[in-house]
Each structure stands twice: as C-alpha cells, then as structure tokens.
C-alpha positions in Angstrom: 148.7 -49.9 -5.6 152.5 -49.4 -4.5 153.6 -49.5 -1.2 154.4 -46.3 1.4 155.4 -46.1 4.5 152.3 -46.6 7.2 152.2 -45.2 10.7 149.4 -45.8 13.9 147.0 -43.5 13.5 146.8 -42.9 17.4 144.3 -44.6 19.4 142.0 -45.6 16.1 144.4 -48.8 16.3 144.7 -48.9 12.4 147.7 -48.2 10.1 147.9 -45.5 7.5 149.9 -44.2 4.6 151.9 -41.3 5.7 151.0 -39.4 2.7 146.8 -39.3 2.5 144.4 -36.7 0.5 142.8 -33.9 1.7 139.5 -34.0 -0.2 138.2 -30.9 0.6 138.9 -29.4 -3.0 136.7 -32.6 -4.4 133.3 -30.9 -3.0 133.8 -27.9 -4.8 132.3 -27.0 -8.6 135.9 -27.3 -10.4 135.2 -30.4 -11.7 132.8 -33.0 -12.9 132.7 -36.7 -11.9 135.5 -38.2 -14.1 138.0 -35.3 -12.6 137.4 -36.1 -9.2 137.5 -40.0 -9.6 140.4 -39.9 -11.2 142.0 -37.6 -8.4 141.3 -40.6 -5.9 142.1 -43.5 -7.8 145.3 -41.8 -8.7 146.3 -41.4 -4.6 145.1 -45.0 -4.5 147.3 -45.9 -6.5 150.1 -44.3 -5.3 149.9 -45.8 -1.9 147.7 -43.1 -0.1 145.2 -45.5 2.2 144.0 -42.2 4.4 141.4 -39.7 3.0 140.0 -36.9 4.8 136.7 -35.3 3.6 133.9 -33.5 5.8 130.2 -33.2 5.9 130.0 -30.1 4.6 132.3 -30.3 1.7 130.6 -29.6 -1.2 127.4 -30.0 1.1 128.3 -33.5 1.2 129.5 -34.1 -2.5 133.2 -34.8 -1.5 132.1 -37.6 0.9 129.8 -39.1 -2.2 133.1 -39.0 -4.0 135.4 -40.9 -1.8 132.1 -43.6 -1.3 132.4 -43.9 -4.5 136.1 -45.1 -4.5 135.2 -47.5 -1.4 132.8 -49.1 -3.8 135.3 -49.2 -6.4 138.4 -50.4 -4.9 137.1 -53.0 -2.5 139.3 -55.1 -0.6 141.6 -52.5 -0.1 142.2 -51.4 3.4 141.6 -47.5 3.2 140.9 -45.4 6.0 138.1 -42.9 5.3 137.9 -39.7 8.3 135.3 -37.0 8.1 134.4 -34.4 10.0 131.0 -33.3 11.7 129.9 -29.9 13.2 129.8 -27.7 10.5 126.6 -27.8 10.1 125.5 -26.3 12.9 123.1 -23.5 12.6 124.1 -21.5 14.2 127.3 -22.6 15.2 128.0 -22.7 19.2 128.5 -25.4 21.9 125.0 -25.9 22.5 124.0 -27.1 18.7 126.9 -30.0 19.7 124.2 -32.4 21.3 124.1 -36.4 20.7 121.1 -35.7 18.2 122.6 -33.8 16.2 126.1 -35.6 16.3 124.0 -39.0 15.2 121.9 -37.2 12.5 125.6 -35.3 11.0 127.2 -39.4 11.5 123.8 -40.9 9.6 124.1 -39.0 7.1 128.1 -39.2 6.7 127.2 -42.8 6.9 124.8 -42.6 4.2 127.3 -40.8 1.8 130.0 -42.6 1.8 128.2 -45.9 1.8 129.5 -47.4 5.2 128.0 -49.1 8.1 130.5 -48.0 10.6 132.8 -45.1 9.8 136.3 -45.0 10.9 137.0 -41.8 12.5 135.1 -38.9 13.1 136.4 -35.5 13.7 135.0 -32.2 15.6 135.0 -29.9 12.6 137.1 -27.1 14.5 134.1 -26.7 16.9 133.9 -23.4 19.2 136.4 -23.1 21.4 133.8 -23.9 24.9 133.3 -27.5 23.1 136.4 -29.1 24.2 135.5 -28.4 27.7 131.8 -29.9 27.5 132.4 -33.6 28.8 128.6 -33.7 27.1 130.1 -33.6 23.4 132.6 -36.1 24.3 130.0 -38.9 26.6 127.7 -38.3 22.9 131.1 -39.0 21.2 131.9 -41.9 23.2 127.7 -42.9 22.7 127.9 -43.5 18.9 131.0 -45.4 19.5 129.7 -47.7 21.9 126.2 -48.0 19.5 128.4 -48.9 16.5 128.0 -45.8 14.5 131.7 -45.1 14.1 134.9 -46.3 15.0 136.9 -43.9 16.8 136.5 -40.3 17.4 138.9 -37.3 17.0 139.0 -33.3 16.5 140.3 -31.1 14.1 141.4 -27.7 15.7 142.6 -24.2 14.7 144.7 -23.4 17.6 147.8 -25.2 20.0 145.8 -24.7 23.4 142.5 -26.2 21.5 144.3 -28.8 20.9 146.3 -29.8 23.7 143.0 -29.9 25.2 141.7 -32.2 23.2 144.8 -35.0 23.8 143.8 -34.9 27.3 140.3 -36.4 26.4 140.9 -39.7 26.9 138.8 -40.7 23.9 140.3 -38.4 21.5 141.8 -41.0 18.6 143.3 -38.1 16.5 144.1 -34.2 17.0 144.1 -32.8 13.5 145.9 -29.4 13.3 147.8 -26.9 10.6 151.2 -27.9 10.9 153.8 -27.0 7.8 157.3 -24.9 7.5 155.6 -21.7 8.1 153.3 -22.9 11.1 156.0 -24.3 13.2 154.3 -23.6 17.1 152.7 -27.2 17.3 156.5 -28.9 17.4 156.6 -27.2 20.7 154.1 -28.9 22.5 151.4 -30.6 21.2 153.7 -33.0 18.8 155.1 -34.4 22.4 151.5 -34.5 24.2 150.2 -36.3 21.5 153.2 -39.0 21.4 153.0 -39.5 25.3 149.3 -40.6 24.9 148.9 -41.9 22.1 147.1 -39.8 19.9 147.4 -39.4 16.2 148.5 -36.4 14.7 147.1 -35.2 11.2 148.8 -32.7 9.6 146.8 -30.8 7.4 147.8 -27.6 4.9 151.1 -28.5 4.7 151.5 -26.6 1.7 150.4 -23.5 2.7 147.4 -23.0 0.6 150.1 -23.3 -2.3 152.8 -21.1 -1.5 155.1 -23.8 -0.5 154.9 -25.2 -4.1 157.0 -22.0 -4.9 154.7 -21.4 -7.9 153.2 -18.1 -6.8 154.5 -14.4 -7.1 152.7 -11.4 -6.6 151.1 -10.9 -9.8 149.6 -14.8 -9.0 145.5 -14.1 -8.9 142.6 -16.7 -7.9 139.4 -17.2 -8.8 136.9 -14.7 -6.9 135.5 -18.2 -5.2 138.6 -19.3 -4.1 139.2 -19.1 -0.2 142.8 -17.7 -1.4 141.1 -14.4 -2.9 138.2 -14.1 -0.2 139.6 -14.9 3.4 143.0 -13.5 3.2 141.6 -11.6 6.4 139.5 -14.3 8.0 136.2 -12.8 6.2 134.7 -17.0 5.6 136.8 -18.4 8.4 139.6 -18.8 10.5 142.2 -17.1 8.3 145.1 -19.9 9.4 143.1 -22.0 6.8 144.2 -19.3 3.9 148.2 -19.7 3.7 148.6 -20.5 6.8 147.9 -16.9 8.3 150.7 -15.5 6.5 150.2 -12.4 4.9 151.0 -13.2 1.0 153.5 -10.7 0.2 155.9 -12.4 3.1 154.9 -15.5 2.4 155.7 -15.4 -1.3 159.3 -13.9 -0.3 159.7 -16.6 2.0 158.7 -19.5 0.2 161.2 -18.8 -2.8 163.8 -18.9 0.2 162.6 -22.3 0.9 162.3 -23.0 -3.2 166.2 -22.0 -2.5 166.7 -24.9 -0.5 165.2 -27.4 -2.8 167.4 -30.5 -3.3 168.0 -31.4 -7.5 165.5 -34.1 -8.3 162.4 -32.7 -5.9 160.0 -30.2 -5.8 159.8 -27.8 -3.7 156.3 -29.1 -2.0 158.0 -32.1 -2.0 160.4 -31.1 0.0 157.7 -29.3 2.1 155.7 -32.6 2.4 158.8 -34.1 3.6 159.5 -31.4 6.0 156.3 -32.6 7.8 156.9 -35.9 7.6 160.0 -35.6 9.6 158.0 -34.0 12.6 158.2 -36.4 15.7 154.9 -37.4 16.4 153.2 -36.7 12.7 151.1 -39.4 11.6 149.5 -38.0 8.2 150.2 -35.0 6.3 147.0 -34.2 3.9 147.6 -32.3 0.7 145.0 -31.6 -1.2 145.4 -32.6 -5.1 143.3 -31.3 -8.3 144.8 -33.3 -10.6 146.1 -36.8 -10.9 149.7 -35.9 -11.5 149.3 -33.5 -8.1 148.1 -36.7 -6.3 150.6 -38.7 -7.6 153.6 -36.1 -6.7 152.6 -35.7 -3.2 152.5 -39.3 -2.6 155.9 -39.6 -4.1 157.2 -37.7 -1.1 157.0 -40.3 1.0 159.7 -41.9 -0.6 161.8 -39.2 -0.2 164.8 -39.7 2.7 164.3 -37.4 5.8 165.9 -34.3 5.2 169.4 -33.2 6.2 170.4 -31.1 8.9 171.8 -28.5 7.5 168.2 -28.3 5.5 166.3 -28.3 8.2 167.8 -25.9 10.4 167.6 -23.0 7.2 164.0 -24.2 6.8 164.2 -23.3 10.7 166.1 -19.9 10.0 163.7 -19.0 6.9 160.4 -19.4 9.4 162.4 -16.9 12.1 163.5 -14.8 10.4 160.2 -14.1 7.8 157.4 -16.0 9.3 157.4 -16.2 13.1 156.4 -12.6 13.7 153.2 -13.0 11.7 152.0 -16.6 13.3 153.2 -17.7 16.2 151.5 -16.2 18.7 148.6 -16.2 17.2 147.7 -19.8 16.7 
C-alpha cells in the first residue's frame, strides 16, 4: 500500500486518505465477485483507507464487498462509513426510531463483519429529521451501547446540512460538492471547520461529465441512474450530474477539459479541484475498474492547483453552471 495524504475526519477522531471510494457502484449487477474485489484492493493499494458504502446498496451486497476486503487486508487501518435510512418503508421522520436505527446498524454490522462500525451516516433522511432531537438521542444511544463509533449525515441540500453541523454529535456532514456544485464553499465548508466536523465530498465527478469523456451522442444503460433520473424520477436529481442539465454540462465540462494541465486528466484535475476546498476532508469517486481506482487515488498526489486555474474553473461554473444549481441546492 503507498502512502497519501491523511486528514481528521471531523469529530470520529481518526485519520483518512484524502482520496477514498465511493462504493455505491459495487452493489450494483455490473459485475461478479472478482470485478468488485479487485476494485477495492486496487484503492487499497493505492493509499485509499476511507470507503463509503450504504445499507441499501445492492440491498446490502456493496457492504458484503467491502467486509470482504476487511477480512482480507487485516492489520490495515481502513475506515469503513455506511449509511442507514434508506430502508425505511415508507420513508418519513417517524420510521427514524432507535429500533429501527439498531436493526439498519445490526445488520450493517453483520455485513461487513464488524463488531463496532466506524461511522454511520443518515442516508439523506427527510428534511423534518434533522430537527428531531429523537433521531439524534437514538444516534447518540448506539454510540454509548457500542454499536458504532461515531455518527454522521449525508444530505442533499446546504441548509440540511448546516443543520446538521450544529448537532453536536454530528462526526461528519456528507454533501455533493465538485466544480459544478460550488454553493457549499459559501457556508457550510466554514461551519464545518469552526466545529469540527468532517466534510465528505461526494460526486465529485459529476456523474462522469467531469472526466470530459461524454458528448451528446454519449448513451447509458436503461438501468443506469444517468438515463432514468435526469429529472429526479428515482431520486433527488443532484445525485444525476450534479443537477445539471446534460447538454450544459457537457459544453461546460470540455471548458474545464480546456483547462487540463499536460500530464493529468481531466477528473484528475477535478478530484484535485475538491481537494483544495478549505475544510474537505474526503472526496469519494466511485471506480469500476481497477485502473479508475487507481487514477483517482493518484490525484492526491497531484499539487494544489494554480490560481489562475482555479479562478477559470470559477468563471466556467458562472458563466455555464450557476444558473442551473445554485439556488436550488
């Protein structure tokens, strides 16, 4: 395993690589066994200690994966967060009660083979949940019992999750954050610093598009979130390149391809981009293959960008993007 860069992950008290793996992609039927292993041990191996999965990815397939790498890597000090909520049926505040939080946790536990896991995030719950100080005293229950470690959120919106940093339990505030969704530098990047709190950074790519591999004659499978919620028809449609309409954000992103430095990529840069962020602790790209897992990682190593960089990265998002996301999330 090589070395990278580690940061605090908030108020979890542990260190982590600044590059991790979203492993939401690993739940999904793309692949058999070998593909996904060899997704993880190839992060591993790059340095990447932090690895982000979910109950309900893959209805809990993604979690047996990364349990899987525990097992097989041990010694090493990896950092394993899931999510719970999800699985609420139907989903609102009231299904957020400290049965159901231990029976999501058990079976998390069960998964990914751990006694105690190390952080749990709200799985971008309804909006009321932030505001239930019952969620938070069931939270702060399973910490005190032993289940898990620390607690955090994962959130769809600024004010959902400036609300969570002033929980003073919340660990972590998980949140879209990449060139094209910009609003989070505004506030909740210095919130988060002032108390403490980590800050995963998740789709940092933009559902692909900051890869600058796409066009418009680009098509996805019919069971790919990037065909079916380009409207928010599955979920939140800031989960499905970033809320940007693809036609803009195909235009923009080979502005930013533009901008690419000889010797990167252009998600590298991207990745990069994120890392530079004041307050970032994580960014997690999601990987298919090894040599995706092994590229992302490698932008770690990368020197923060320059100036003159950043500020048409800044121009790019203003000028294409801002109209489209800003106020919306």
């Amino acid at each position: 395993m090589t070395g990278m860069e580690q940061r605090r992950l908030g108020r979890t008290g542990c260190d982590v690589g600044v590059v991790g793996l979203g492993c939401w992609q690993l739940g999904a039927d793309w692949g058999d066994v070998a593909d996904a292993m060899a997704v993880l041990h190839a992060a591993a191996d790059s340095g990447v200690t932090f690895f982000d999965t979910a109950d309900v990815y893959g209805d809990g397939r993604s979690e047996q994966f990364v349990g899987r790498l525990l097992r097989e890597r041990p010694g090493e000090q990896l950092t394993v967060a899931t999510k719970a909520g999800r699985r609420a049926e139907p989903l609102v505040p009231e299904a957020f009660t400290l049965e159901a939080l231990r029976d999501w946790t058990d079976r998390s536990r069960r998964h990914l083979g751990l006694d105690v896991l190390d952080l749990v995030q709200l799985h971008c719950p309804p909006t009321p949940v932030y505001d239930d100080d019952r969620v938070f005293d069931a939270l702060d229950t399973l910490v005190q019992d032993g289940a898990l470690v620390a607690y955090g959120v994962s959130v769809e919106t600024t004010a959902e999750a400036l609300r969570a940093i002033a929980r003073p339990g919340v660990a972590s505030v998980q949140v879209v954050l990449n060139v094209f969704r910009r609003k989070p530098l505004e506030e909740v990047l210095p919130a988060a610093a002032a108390a403490g709190v980590g800050i995963v950074a998740r789709v940092p790519l933009a559902s692909g598009l900051l890869s600058g591999s796409y066009d418009a004659t680009t098509r996805f499978a019919a069971d790919d979130h990037r065909s079916y919620n380009r409207h928010g028809e599955a979920f939140d449609v800031g989960e499905t390149f970033s809320g940007v309409p693809y036609d803009v954000g195909v235009a923009a992103a080979q502005e930013v391809a533009a901008l690419t430095p000889a010797g990167t990529t252009t998600a590298a840069l991207a990745l990069r981009w994120v890392l530079d962020q004041p307050g970032v602790t994580t960014v997690i790209p999601g990987a298919r293959t090894p040599e995706q897992a092994r590229a992302n990682a490698a932008a770690a190593a990368l020197a923060p960008l320059d100036p003159q960089t950043a500020q048409a990265l800044e121009a790019v998002y203003d000028r294409s993007v801002r109209e489209h996301v800003h106020a919306r999330w």
